[in-house]
NUSE-791594 format. One line per 8 residues: their letters; for each residue x, y, z of N, C-alpha, C, O. Coordinates in Angstrom, 1 decimal. Atoms other than C-alpha are relative to their C-alpha. Example, Ala and Ser with C-alpha at 12.3 -4.5 7.8 and 13.67 -1.06 7.14 Angstrom:
AS) 0.9 -1.2 0.0 12.3 -4.5 7.8 0.9 1.2 0.0 1.9 1.2 0.7  -0.9 -1.1 0.0 13.7 -1.1 7.1 -0.8 1.1 0.8 -0.3 2.2 0.9
This chain:
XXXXXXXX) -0.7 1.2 0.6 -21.7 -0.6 0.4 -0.3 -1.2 0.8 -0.4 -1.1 2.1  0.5 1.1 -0.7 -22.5 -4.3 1.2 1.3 -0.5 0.2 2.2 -0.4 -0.7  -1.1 0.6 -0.6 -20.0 -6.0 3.4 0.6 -0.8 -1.4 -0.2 -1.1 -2.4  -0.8 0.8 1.0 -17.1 -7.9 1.1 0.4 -1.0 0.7 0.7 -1.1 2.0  0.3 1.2 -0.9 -16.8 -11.1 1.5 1.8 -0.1 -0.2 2.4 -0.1 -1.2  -1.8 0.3 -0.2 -12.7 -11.5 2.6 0.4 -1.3 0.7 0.8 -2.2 0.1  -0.8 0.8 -0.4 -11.8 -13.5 5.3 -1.0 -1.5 -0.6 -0.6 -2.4 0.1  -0.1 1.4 0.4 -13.6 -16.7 3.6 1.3 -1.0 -0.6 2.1 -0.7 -1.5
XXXXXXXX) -1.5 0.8 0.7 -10.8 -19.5 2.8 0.0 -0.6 -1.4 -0.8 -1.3 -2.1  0.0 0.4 1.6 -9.4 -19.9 -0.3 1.0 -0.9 -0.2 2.0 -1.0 0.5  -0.6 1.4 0.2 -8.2 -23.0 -1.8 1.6 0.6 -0.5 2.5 0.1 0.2  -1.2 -0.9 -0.3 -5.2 -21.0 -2.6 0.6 1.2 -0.2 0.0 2.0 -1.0  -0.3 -2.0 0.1 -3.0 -17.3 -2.2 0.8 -0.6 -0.6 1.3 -1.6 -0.1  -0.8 -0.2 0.6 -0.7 -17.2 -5.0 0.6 1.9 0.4 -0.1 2.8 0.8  -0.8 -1.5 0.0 2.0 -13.9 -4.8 0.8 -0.4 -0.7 1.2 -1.5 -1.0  -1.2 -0.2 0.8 4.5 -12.9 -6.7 0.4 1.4 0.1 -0.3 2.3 -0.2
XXXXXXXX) -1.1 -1.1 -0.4 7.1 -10.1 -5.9 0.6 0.6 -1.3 1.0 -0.1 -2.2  -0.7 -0.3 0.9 8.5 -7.9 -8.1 0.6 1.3 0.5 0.2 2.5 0.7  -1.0 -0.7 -0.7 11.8 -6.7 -6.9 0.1 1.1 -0.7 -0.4 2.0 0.0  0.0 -1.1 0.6 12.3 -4.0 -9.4 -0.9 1.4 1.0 -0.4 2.3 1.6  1.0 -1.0 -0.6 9.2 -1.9 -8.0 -0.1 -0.2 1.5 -0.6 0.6 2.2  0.2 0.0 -1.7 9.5 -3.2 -4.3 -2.0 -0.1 -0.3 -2.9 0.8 -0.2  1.8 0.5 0.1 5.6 -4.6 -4.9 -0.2 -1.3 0.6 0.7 -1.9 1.1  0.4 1.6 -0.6 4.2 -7.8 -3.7 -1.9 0.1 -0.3 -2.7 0.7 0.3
XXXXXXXX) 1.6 0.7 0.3 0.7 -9.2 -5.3 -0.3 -0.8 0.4 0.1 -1.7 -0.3  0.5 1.0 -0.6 -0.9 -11.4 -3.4 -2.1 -0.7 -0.9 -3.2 -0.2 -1.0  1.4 0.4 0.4 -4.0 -13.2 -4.9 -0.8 -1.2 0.6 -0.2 -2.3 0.6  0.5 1.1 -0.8 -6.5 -15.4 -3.1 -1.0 -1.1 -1.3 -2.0 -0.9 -2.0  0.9 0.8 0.9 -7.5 -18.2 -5.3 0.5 0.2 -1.6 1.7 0.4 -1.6  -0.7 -0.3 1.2 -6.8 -17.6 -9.4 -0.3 1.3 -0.5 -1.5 1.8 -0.6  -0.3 -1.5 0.1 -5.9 -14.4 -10.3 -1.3 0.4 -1.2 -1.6 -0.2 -2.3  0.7 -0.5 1.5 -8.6 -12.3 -12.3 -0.3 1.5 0.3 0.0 2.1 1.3
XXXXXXXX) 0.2 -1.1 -0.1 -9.9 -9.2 -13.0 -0.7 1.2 1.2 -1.7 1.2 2.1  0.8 -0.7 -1.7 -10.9 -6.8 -10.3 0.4 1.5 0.0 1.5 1.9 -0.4  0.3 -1.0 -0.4 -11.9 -3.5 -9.2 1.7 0.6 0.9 2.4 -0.4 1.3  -1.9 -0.4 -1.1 -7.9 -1.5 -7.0 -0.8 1.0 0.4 -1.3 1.8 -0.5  0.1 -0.8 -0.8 -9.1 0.5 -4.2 1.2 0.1 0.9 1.7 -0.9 1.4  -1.5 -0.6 -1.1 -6.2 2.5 -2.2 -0.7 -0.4 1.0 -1.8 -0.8 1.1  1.1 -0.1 -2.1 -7.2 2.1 1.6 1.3 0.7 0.6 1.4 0.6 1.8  -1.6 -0.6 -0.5 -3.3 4.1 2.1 1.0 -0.8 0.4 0.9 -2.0 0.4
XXXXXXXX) -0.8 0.3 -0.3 -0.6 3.6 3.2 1.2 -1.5 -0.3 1.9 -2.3 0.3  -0.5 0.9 0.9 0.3 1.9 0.1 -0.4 -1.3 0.2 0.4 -2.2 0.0  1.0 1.2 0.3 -2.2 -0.8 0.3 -0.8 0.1 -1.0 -1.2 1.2 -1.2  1.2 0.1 1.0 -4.6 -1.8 -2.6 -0.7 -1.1 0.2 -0.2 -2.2 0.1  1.2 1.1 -0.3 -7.4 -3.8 -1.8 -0.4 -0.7 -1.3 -1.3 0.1 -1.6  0.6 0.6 1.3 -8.4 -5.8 -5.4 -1.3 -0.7 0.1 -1.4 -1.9 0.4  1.4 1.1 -0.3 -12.2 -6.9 -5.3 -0.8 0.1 -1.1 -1.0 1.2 -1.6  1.0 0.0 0.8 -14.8 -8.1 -7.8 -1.3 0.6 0.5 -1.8 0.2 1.5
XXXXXXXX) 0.9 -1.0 -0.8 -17.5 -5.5 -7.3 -1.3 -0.9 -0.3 -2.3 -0.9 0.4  1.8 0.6 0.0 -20.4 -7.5 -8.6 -0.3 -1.6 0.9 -1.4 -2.1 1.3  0.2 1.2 -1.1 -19.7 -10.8 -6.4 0.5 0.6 1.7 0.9 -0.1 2.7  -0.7 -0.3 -1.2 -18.7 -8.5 -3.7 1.4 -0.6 1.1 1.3 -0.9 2.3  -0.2 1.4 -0.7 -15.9 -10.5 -2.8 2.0 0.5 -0.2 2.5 0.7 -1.3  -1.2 -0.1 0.5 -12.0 -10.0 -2.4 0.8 -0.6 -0.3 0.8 -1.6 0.4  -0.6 0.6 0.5 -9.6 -11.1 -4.2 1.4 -0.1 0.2 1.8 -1.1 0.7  -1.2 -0.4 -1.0 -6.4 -10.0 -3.2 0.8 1.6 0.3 0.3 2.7 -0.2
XXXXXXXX) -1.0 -1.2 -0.2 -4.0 -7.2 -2.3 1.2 -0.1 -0.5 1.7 -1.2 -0.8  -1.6 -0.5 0.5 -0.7 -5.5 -3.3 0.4 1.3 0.9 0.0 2.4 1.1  -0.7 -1.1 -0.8 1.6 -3.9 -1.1 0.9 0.7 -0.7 1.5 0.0 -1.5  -0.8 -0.5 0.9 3.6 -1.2 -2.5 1.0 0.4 1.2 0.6 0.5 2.3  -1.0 0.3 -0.6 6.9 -1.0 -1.1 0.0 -0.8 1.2 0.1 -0.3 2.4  -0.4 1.0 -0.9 7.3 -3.8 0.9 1.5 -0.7 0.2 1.7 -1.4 1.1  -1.6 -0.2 -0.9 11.2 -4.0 1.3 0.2 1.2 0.4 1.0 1.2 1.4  -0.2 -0.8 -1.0 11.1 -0.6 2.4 -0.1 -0.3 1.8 0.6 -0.2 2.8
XXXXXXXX) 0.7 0.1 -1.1 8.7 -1.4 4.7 0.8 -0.7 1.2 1.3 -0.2 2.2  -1.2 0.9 -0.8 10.8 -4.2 6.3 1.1 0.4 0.4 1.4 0.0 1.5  -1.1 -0.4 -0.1 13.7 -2.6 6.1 0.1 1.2 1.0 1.2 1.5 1.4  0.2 -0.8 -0.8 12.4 0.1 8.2 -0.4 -0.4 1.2 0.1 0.0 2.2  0.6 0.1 -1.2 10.4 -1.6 10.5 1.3 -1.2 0.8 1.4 -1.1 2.0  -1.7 0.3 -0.4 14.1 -3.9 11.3 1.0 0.9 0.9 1.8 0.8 1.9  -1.4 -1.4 -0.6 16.0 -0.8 12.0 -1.1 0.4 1.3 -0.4 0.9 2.2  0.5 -0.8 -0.9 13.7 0.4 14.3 0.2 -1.3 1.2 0.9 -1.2 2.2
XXXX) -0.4 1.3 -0.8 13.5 -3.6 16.0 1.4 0.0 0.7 1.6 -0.2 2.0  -1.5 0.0 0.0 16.9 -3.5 16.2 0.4 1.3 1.0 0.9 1.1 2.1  -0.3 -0.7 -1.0 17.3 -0.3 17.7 -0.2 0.7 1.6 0.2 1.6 2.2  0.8 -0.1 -1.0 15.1 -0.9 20.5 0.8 -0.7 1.4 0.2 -0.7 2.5
């Protein structure tokens, strides 16, 4: 597989949260269609496979996540 092109800058990251599912979509630039590879640990990478190029991610549970990694801050 040929390198993807990520950290280039994008004129801008839209997200949007959706508290119900504890999700968080992040998109670099205007949202479009694209390839969801897992990479774990409830990450999904979103990339157009024919410009090789990414587009954004979605964290799945991200108030857990917070909410755990707090408690542990906190109990340190």
């Amino acid at each position: 597989m040929e390198a993807l092109k990520m950290l280039e800058k994008s004129k801008t990251i839209d997200w949007e949260y959706d508290a119900k599912a504890d999700v968080l979509y992040l998109s670099l630039g205007d949202p479009r269609p694209a390839i969801g590879v897992d990479i774990g640990d409830g990450l999904i990478v979103r990339y157009d496979e024919k410009k090789a190029e990414v587009l954004g991610l979605t964290v799945v549970g991200l108030r857990a996540r917070l909410a755990k990694q707090l408690e542990t801050s906190s109990g340190e």
